[in-house]
Structure formats: C-alpha cells, structure tokens
C-alpha positions as CSV (number, residue, x, y, z in Angstrom):
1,X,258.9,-66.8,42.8
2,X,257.3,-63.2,42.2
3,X,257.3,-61.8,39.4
4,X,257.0,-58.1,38.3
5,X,255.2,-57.4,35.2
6,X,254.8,-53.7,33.5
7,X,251.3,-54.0,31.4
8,X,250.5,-52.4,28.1
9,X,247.5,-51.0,27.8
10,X,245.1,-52.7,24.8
11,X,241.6,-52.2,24.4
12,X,238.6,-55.2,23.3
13,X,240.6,-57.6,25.7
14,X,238.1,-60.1,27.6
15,X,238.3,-59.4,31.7
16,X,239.3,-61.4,34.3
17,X,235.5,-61.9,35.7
18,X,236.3,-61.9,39.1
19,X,233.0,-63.2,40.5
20,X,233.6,-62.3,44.5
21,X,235.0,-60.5,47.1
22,X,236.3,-63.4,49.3
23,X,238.2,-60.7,51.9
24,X,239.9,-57.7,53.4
25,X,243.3,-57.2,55.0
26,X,242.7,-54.8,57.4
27,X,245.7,-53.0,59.7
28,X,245.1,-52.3,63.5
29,X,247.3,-51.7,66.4
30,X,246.3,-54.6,68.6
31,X,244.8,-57.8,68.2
32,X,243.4,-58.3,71.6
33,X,241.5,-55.6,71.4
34,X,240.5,-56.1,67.8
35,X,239.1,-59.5,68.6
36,X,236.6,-58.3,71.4
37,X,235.7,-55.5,69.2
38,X,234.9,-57.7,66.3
39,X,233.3,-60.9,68.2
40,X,229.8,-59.7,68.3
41,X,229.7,-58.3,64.8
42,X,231.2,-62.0,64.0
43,X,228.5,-64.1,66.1
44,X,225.8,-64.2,63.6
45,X,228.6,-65.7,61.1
46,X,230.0,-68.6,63.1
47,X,233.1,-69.2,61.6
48,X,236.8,-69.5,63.5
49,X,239.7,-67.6,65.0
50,X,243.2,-68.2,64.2
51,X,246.0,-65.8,65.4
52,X,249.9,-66.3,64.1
53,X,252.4,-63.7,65.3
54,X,251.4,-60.3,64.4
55,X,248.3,-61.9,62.0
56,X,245.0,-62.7,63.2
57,X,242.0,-64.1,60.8
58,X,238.5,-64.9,61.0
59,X,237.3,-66.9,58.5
60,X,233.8,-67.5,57.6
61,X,232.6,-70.1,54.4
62,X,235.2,-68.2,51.5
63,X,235.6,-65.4,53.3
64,X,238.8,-64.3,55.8
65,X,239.0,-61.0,57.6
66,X,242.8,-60.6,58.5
67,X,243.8,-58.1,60.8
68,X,247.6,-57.4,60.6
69,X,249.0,-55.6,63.6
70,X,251.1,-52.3,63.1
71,X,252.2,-49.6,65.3
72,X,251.0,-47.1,63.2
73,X,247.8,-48.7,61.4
74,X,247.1,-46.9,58.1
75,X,243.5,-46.1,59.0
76,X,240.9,-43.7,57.4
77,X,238.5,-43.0,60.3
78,X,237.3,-39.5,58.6
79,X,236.5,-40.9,54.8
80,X,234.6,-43.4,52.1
81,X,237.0,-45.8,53.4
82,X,234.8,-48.9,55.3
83,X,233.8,-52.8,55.4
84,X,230.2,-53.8,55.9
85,X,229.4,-57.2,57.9
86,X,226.1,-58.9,57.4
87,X,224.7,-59.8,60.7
88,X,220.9,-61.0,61.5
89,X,218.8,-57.7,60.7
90,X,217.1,-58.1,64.0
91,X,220.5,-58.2,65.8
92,X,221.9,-54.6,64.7
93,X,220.3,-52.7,67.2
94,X,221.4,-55.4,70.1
95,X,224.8,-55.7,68.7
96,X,225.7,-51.6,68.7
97,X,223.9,-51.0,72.3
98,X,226.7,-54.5,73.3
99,X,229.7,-52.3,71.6
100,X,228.3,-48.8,72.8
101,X,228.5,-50.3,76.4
102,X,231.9,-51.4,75.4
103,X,233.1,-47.9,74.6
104,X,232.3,-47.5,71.2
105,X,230.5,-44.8,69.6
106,X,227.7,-45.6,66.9
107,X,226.2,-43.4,64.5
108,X,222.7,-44.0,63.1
109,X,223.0,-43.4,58.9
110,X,222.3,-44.4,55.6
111,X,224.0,-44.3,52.3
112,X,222.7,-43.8,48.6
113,X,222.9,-47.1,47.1
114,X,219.5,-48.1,46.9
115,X,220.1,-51.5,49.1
116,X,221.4,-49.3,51.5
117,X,219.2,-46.7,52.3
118,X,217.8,-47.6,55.8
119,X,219.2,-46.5,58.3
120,X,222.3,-48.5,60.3
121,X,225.0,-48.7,62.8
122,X,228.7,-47.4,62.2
123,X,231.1,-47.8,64.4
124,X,235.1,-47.6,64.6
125,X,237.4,-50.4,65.7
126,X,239.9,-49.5,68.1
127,X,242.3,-48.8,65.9
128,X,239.3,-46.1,63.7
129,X,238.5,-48.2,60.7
130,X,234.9,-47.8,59.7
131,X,232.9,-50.8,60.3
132,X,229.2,-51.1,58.8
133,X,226.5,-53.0,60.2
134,X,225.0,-54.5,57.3
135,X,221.3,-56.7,58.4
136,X,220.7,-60.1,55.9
137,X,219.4,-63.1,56.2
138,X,221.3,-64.1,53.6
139,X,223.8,-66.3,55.6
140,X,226.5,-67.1,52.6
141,X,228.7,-64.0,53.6
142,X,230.4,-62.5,56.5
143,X,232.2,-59.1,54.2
144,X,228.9,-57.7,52.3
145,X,230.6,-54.8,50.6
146,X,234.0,-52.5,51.3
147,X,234.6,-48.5,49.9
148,X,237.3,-47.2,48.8
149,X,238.1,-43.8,48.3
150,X,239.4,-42.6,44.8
151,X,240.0,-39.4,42.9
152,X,240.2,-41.0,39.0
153,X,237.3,-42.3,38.4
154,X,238.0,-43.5,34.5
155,X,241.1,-45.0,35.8
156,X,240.0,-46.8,39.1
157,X,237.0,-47.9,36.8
158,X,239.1,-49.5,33.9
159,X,241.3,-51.5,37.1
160,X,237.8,-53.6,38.5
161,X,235.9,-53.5,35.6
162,X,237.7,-53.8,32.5
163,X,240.6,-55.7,34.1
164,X,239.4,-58.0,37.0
165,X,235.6,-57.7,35.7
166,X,233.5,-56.1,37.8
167,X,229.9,-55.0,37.1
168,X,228.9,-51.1,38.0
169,X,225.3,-52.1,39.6
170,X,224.8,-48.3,40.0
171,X,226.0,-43.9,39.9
172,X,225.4,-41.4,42.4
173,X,225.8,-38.0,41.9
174,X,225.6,-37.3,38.5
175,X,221.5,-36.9,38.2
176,X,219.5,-33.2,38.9
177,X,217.9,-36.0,41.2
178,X,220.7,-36.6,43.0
179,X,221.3,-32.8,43.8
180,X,218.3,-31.9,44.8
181,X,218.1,-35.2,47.4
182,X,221.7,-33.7,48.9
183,X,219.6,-30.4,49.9
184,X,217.4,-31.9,52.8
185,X,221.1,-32.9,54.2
186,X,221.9,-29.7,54.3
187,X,218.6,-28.6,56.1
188,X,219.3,-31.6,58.5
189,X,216.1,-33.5,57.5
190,X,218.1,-36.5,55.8
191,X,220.9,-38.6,58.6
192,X,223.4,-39.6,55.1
193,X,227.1,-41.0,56.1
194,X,228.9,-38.0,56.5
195,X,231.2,-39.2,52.9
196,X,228.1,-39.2,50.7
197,X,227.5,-35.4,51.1
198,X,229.9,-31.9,50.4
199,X,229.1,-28.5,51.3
200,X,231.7,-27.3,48.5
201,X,232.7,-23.4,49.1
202,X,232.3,-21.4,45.8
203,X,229.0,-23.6,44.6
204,X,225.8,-21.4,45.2
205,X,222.0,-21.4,44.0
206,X,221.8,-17.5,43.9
207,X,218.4,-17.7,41.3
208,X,215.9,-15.5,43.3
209,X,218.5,-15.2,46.1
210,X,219.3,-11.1,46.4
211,X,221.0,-11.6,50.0
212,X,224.9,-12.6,50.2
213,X,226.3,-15.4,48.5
214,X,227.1,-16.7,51.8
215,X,223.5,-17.5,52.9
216,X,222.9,-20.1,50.0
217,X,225.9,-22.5,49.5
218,X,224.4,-26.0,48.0
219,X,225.2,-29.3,49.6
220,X,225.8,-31.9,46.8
221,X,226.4,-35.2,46.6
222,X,229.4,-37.1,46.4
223,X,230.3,-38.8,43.4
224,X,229.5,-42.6,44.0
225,X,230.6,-45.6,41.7
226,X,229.3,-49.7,42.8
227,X,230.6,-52.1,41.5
228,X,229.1,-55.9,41.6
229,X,231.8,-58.9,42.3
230,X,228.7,-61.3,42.7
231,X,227.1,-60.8,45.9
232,X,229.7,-58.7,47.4
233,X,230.3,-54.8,46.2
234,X,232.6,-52.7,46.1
235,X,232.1,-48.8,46.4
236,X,234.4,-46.5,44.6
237,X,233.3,-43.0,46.6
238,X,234.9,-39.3,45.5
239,X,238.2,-38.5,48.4
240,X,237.2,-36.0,50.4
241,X,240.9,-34.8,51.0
242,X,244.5,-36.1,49.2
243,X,246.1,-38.6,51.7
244,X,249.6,-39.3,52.1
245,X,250.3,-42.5,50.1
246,X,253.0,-45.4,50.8
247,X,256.1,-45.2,48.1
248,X,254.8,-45.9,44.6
249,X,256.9,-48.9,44.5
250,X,255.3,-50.7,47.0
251,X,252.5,-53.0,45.4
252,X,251.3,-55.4,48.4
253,X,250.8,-53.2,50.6
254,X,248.0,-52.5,53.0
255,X,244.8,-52.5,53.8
256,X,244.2,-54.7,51.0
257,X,241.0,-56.0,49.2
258,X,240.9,-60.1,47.7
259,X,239.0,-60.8,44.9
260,X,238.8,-64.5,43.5
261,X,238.5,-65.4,39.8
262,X,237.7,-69.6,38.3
263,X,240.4,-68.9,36.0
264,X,244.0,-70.5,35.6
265,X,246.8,-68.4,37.3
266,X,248.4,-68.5,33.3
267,X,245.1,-67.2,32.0
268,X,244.2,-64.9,34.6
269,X,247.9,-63.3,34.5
270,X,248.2,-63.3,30.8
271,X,244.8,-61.4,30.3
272,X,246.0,-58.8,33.5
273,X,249.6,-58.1,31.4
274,X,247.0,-56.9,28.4
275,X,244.8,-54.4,29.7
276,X,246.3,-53.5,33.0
277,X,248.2,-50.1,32.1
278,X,249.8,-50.5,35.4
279,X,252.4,-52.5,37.1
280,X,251.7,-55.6,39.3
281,X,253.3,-58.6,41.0
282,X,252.4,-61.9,41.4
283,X,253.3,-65.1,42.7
284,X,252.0,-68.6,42.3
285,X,248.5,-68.6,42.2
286,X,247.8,-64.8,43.2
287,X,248.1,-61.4,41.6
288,X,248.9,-57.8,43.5
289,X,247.7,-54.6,42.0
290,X,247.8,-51.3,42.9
291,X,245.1,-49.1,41.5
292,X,245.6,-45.4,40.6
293,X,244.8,-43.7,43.6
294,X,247.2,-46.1,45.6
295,X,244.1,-48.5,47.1
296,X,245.6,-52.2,47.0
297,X,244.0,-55.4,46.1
298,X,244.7,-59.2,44.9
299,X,243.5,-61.7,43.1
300,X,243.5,-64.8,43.8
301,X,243.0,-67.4,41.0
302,X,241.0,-71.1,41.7
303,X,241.3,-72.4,38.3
C-alpha cells in the first residue's frame, strides 16, 4: 500500500547513502521510433529489449532505461535537461555519422566538468530529449550521468546530498576562473553545450570601455552543481527559463531519475521522514520524491 508521508525537517541526521544511479524514466511519443533511435547508442552495452503496452525498457547489468510513451512527452530539448550513454570511445564518431544518416542532427561540444571536457556528440531522440554520447571503456554502465535543471540550489542540494547521500565531486561558475573561461565562448573560440554559457543583458565589463554599453556584454557561466552516486553523476545546472510544472500534488511523475540505496526500506524511509522537509510517497520497497524545482526521482531500497 502507498503511503504519504509529510517530513520535518532536522539537521545532524545520517543520509540515505545512495551509492548509484541504476536508471531514468524517460517520456517519448513513440516507441518504434525510440527503439531505432536508441539501438546503436545501446550496441556497445549488450543488454535486452522488453516492451509492455505503452512501456518499453532496456536493461543493461543494474541499469534500465524505460521509455514510457505519451502523446505529449514532457521533453526539454532547449535546456540542462540530458542522459549520457557510455559507448566504446572509438565508436562515437561511427555511431553519430549512423544516426545523422538516420535523420538526426549532432552537435559537436563539451561541458565544464573536468571528465567532460572533450569534445562529443549530442543528439535528440525523436521525441527531443538530449542524449549524450559519453566514450568509456569502462563496461559496468549503460546511464553515465543525467542533468537536471534547477533554480534552488540550497534546496535541490539538501534533497541528493543530505537526504539520499550524494557526493558534490565538483562547482562551476562561482571562480574569477570560471568567468574569464566563459569569455572565449563569447568570441566563438570555445564549442561549450549551449546550457553551460549566458550572455545575461544588464552584465557588462565597461573598465577601459568608453564606447556604448552595448558593445561589451560578458558571457558567463552557468552555475553548475555534480553530484557523485558512485560511478554515475548527476548534474544540478542553473534553468535557463521557468517551465511549466505538473500539479504540485503529483509526486511520481515523469521523467524520473532511480537511485538505489543497501539499506532496509524501514531504515531508508525512517531516515527520509527526518531530513526531507518535503513530501513523498512510497510503497513497498521504493520511495518517490519530488525535489523543489519539480524534478522527480526514486529510490529504490535493496536491503
């Protein structure tokens, strides 16, 4: 049976330690087409296809990719919002000239987390979710990381570290560093994912400038958060715009993030109820949260 739970909030409370990111639930408009999109992102991760009613899944060792089919997929092709696949690094180049022949568009960029800083394939699905080419040999994962777009920090931040136990592995965008880096963007000189940079109006460098205010806006960089579930991460990255949410009441909604903890459901729902200043739902063996910018996750609980 589910249960509803509203949670106080306490502080010095031990966290859940959720140690990895073991999925995504991820809406599109057709699973036919999903499938062809995503079989040669999937090759280098032989797992298996399973497809019931509106639900289709790929699951690879502990991780599943479910793609739920809606008329009106809730999609965020022009934001943070994307899921990076590990494939072979020698294969990325074959595999986005195979989905470019397919009709696909691919951009060529790199992001600021150091691990991430060569340069890669984007794409969209068919139904515009972001999808990140990520090259590793490390064959243990099919999902490498997913990002999430968020506008309070503190409180997105307290929700996967403080309550499911993440580790923040690194910042961008608060450093003098980090600003002057943004610049060669803005002169073209540096091919970032179009999320990780702002051209803000109102924010100039007018020192020495004696020409209109106009001619020296400042790019800057994006306010970036990581956050380590073992080998997986998650990316909490500044929203570029306010997007419509779904009804505050609904809590397992979708596109949803899993996240799997060792711990006993009792343990793991008893430590949520005392440092979760939110509400969430759970059922049996797995918890629903919503975090405060509307992104949904669970956790599932092996212990």
């Amino acid at each position: 049976m589910a249960a509803t739970a509203q949670a106080p909030t306490t502080d010095g409370q031990v966290p859940i330690d959720a140690d990895l990111m073991i999925g995504a639930i991820v809406e599109v408009r057709d699973l036919a087409e999903t499938r062809r999109f995503y079989e040669p992102i999937f090759r280098d991760r032989p797992g298996h296809w399973r497809q019931t009613g509106k639900s289709l899944t790929y699951t690879y060792g502990q991780q599943t990719i479910e793609f739920v089919q809606k008329p009106r997929p809730r999609t965020i092709p022009d934001g943070g919002f994307h899921n990076g696949y590990r494939v072979r690094p020698g294969h990325v180049e074959g595999i986005a000239r195979e989905l470019q022949a397919a009709g696909s568009d691919v951009n060529w960029w790199r992001e600021d987390r150091p691990e991430e800083h060569g340069l890669t394939a984007y794409l969209h699905d068919p139904s515009g979710n972001i999808v990140q080419l990520v090259g590793s040999d490390d064959g243990d994962l099919l999902l490498d990381h997913a990002a999430i777009e968020v506008h309070a920090y503190d409180y997105c931040e307290h929700v996967y570290v403080k309550t499911i136990g993440g580790r923040v592995s690194y910042y961008h965008g608060w450093r003098v560093d980090d600003e002057k880096e943004a610049k060669l963007w803005g002169s073209g000189d540096d091919p970032c994912a179009p999320w990780t940079r702002r051209d803000n109006p109102g924010w100039y460098d007018l020192v020495g400038h004696k020409g209109p205010a106009s001619e020296v806006k400042v790019p800057r960089p994006v306010t970036q958060v990581f956050i380590g579930f073992g080998k997986t991460q998650l990316g909490m990255i500044s929203a570029s715009k306010v997007r419509q949410e779904l009804p505050e009441e609904i809590i397992r909604g979708t596109p949803r993030l899993v996240f799997r903890t060792q711990r006993s459901p009792e343990d793991a729902f008893g430590r949520i109820s005392a440092v979760l200043p939110l509400s969430f739902e759970h059922d049996e063996r797995t918890a629903y949260i919503r975090d405060p910018d509307g992104n949904f996750l669970e956790l599932r609980c092996e212990g």
